[in-house]
N, C-alpha and C positions, 0 to 999 in steps of 0.2 A: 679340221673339226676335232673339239674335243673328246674324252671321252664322256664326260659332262653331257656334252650337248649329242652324242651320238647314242647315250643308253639311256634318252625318254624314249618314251612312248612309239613318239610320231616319226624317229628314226633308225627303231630296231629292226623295219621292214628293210632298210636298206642295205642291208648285208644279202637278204636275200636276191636282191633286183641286180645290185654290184657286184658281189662276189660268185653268186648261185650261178653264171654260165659260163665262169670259164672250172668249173670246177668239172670233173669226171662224171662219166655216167653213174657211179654205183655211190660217190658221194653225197651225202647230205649235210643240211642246217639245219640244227634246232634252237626255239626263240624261249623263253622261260614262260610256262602254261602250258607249253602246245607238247603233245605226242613224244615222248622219246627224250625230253629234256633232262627229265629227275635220273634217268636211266644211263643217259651219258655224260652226265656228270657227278654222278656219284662214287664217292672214295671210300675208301678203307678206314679211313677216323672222321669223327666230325668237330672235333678240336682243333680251331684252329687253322679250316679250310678256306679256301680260295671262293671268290662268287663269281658267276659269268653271267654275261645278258647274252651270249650266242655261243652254241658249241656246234663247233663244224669235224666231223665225221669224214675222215679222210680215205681214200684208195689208194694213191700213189704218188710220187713223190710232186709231179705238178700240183696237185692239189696243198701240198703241206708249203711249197716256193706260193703257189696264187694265197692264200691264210695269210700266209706271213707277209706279203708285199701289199696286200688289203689293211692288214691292222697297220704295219708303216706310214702307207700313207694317210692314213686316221688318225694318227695317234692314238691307239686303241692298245693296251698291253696283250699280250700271247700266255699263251703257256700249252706243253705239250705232257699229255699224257698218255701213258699204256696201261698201268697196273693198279694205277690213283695211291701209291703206298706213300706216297711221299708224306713225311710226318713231320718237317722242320715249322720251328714257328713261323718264321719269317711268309710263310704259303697264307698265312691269315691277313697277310698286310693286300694281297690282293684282291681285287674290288672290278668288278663292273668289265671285266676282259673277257677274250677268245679262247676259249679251252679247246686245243686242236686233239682230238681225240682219237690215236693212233690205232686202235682194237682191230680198223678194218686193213691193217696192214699187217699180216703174223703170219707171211708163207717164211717156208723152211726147205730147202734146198739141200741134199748133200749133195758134196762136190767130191768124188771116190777119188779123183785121179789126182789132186790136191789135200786129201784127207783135211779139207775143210767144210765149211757149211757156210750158205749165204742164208741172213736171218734177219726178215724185217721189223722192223722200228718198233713194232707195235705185241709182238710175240710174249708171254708170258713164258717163265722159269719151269712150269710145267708142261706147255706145251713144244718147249724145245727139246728136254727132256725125252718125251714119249717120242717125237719125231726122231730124233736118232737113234732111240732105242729099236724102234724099228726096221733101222738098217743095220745092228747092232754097231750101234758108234754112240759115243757118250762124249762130252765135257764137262767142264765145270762150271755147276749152276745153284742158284742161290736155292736154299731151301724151302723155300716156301712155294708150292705149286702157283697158287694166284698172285703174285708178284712180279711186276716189269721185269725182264730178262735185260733190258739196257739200261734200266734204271740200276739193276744191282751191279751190271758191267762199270756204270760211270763213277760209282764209288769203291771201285777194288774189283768188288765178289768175292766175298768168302763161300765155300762151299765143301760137300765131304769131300769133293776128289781132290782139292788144293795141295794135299799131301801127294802125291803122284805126278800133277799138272800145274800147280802155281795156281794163281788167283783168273776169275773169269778175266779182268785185265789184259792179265800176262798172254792171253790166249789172241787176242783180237788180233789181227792179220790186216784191215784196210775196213773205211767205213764209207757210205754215202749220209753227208752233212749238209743241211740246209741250214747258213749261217743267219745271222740277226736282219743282218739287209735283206733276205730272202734271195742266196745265190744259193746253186747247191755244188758241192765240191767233193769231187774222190779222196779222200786223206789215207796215206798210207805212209812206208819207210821212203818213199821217195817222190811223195807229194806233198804236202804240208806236214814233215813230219812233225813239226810243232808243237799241231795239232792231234797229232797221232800219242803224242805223249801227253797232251795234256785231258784226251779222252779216257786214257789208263789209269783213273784213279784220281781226276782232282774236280768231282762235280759234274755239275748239271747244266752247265749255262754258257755254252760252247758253241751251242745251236742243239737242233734237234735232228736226231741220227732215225733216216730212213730206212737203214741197210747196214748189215755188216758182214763181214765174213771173218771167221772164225776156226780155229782148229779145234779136230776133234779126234777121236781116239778109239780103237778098236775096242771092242770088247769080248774078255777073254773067253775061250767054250763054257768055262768052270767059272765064271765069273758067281760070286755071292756073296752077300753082306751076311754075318752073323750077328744079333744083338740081345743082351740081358738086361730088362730093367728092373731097376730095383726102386719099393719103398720102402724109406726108414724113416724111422719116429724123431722125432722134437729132439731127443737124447742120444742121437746119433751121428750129428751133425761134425764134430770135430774129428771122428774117427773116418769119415768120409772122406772130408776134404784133408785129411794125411794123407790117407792113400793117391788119394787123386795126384798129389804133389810128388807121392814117391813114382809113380807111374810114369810121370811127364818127365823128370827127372831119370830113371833109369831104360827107359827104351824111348827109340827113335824111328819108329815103325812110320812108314808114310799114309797107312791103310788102319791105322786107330785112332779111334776120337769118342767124345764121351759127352751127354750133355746129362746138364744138374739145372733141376727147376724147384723154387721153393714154389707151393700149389697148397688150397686148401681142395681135401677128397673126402667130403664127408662120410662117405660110406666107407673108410677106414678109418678115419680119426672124427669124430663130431665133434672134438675142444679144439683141435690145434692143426695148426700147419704142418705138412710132410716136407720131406725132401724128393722127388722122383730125379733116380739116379740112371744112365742109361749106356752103356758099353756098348759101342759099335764096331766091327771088321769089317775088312773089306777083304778074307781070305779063306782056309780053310775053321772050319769049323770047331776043331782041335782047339788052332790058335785064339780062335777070339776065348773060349773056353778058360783056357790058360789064364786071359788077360781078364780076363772076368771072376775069377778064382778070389783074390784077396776081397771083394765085397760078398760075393756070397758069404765070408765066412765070417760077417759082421753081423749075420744074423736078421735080414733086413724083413720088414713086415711080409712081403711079398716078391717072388721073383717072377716076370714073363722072359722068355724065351723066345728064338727061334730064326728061319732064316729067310732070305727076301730081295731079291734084283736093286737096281739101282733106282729105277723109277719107283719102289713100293715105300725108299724110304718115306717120304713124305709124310704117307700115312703110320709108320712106325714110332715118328717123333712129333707126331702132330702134327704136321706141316700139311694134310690135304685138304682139298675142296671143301670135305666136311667138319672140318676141326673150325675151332671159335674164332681160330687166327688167320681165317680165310674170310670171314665174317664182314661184311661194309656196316660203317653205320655206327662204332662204338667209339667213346673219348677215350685217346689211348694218348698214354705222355710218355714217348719214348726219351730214354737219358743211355746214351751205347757210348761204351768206354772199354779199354784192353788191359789186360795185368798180365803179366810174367808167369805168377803162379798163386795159389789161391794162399790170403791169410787166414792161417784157420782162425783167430780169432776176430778177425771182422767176419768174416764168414759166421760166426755166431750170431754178431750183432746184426748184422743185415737179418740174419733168419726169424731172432726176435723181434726185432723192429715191425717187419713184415708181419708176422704171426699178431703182434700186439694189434697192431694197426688194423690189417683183416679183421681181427675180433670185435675191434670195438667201433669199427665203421662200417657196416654191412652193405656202404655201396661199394668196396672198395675186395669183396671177398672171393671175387672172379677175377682178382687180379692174376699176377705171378711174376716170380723175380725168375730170368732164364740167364744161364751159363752155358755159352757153347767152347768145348777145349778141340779144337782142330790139330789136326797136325799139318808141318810148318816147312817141311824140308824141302818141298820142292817151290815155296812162296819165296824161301831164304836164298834160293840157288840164283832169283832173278836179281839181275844189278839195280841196285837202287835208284841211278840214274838213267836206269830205260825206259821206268815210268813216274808217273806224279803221287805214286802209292808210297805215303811218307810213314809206312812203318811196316816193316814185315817181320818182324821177331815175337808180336805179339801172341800168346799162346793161347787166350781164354777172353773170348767176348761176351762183354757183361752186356 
């Protein structure tokens, strides 16, 4: 049966008659109209989205093997989601499919005697976070609280702790994979490790990962992040991005990292776009001081201060529940690319461009251009060839 002739009318019931008993108690279907539908399938952009005539609401891993060997034998397309961030264009080409909807899979497990953590499929970057903060244990995790936690694992994961731990990648220890045919398979160094390398870093389309276990890492008594932000004006912009460059250039600290967004903030500037500049440590309070030193002395419209755990970043740099960029529901046209070190004179023209742009197109004034500069030393220390992660030198994601 096509998909055609499976998403009229008079055959959308039969997912529910077919598929609905061998699925788990706690799972459900939902059909487009009915209860719960707009709810589970909704994403983070509307640019550009995927459409479904059934989203099936999963509990465990039979449920995600019965999905997938349902649409096989239909010819029905799949697609798995947890965080719905997914913003590639190609998500628009899909039409009339099964949105397996991982949400109800997100237990988190520490495993003390292993200093790792078993984390289901479906877990957000936030809530993995606070779960092993809780045991004071930490890894590396994408910055944005409402964000798939395997989605940012299967493209790298960049994150603050990268500098100390390598990429969330580098971290992954063994996964549960339910592949295209609907098998499901342990992948680790001595099971498909293939497999294991090509979940490190090279995509989304491998199967859909139920399960992983992951390392994780103490966290110290004295553990604290220190951060300064700064705004600076329209005519500040080249003096910024020097320093930014002598910075990255003259220290190799694993626990500094800095993020630079062009923004308009009208209640500081009502003409023009700022820059909001942001210094972050991960040590004593001194040092991040120190390292924050040559932009205070730029003069900047405004500085905040202060200091904050691992999980508070989020909301430090805008990354929480409540900031814009946790928000479902807006067109967002992501373009993410890496550079070495910042030109300060495209760095101008980006800032103008932006700023012009913003002014004269007022749907466009909520935007923002973000630079995140990580540090790299422990991303650099992994061999290129243990995972599918085809660049680890990069110092500044645009």
């Amino acid at each position: 049966m096509s998909c055609a002739a499976w998403c009229t009318a008079a055959q959308l019931s039969d997912i529910i008659d077919l598929l609905g008993p061998k699925l788990s108690p706690g799972a459900s279907i939902f059909l487009p109209n009915s209860t719960g539908f707009d709810n589970a399938t909704k994403r983070w952009q509307d640019y550009a989205d995927p459409s479904f005539s059934a989203a099936v609401n999963v509990m465990t891993e039979g449920d995600v093997i019965a999905t997938v060997q349902y649409a096989n034998q239909n010819n029905i397309p799949f697609l798995a989601k947890s965080g719905g961030h997914g913003a590639i264009l190609s998500l628009g080409k899909f039409h009339n499919g099964i949105e397996i909807n991982m949400r109800g899979m997100k237990n988190i497990q520490i495993n003390k005697e292993s200093q790792s953590a078993t984390i289901q499929g479906g877990a957000l970057n936030g809530e993995v976070t606070n779960a092993l903060w809780n045991f004071q244990k930490q890894t590396v995790s994408g910055a944005g609280v409402c964000s798939g936690f395997v989605g940012a694992l299967l493209g790298g994961g960049h994150g603050f702790l990268q500098g100390r731990y390598g990429l969330i990648a580098d971290n992954l220890i063994s996964a549960r994979l339910v592949t295209a045919n609907g098998t499901a398979t342990t992948v680790s160094a001595t099971s498909h490790s293939d497999l294991l390398w090509a979940l490190r870093g090279a995509g989304h389309n491998f199967g859909v990962i139920t399960q992983l276990d992951l390392r994780v890492y103490d966290v110290a008594s004295a553990d604290s992040w220190y951060y300064e932000t700064f705004i600076f004006g329209a005519d500040q912009i080249e003096d910024v991005f020097t320093e930014a460059n002598q910075m990255s250039a003259n220290y190799t600290d694993p626990a500094l990292l800095s993020y630079a967004v062009f923004i308009r903030i009208p209640t500081v500037d009502s003409q023009s776009a700022v820059l909001l500049f942001s210094v972050l440590y991960n040590g004593p309070m001194a040092t991040g001081q120190r390292y924050a030193a040559p932009y205070r002395s730029l003069s900047p419209l405004s500085i905040t201060n202060g200091t904050g755990n691992y999980p508070g970043l989020a909301a430090i740099t805008g990354n929480d529940d409540s900031s814009q960029i946790c928000q479902d529901g807006y067109n967002r046209l992501k373009f993410p690319l890496t550079i070495q070190q910042y030109n300060v004179s495209s760095q101008r023209s980006i800032f103008d461009l932006y700023n012009a742009t913003t002014s004269e197109q007022s749907g466009f004034n909520t935007s923002l251009v973000l630079f995140e500069a990580y540090s790299i030393q422990a991303v650099q220390a992994v061999p290129m060839e243990s995972t599918a992660v085809p660049n680890r030198s990069a110092k500044v994601i645009v």
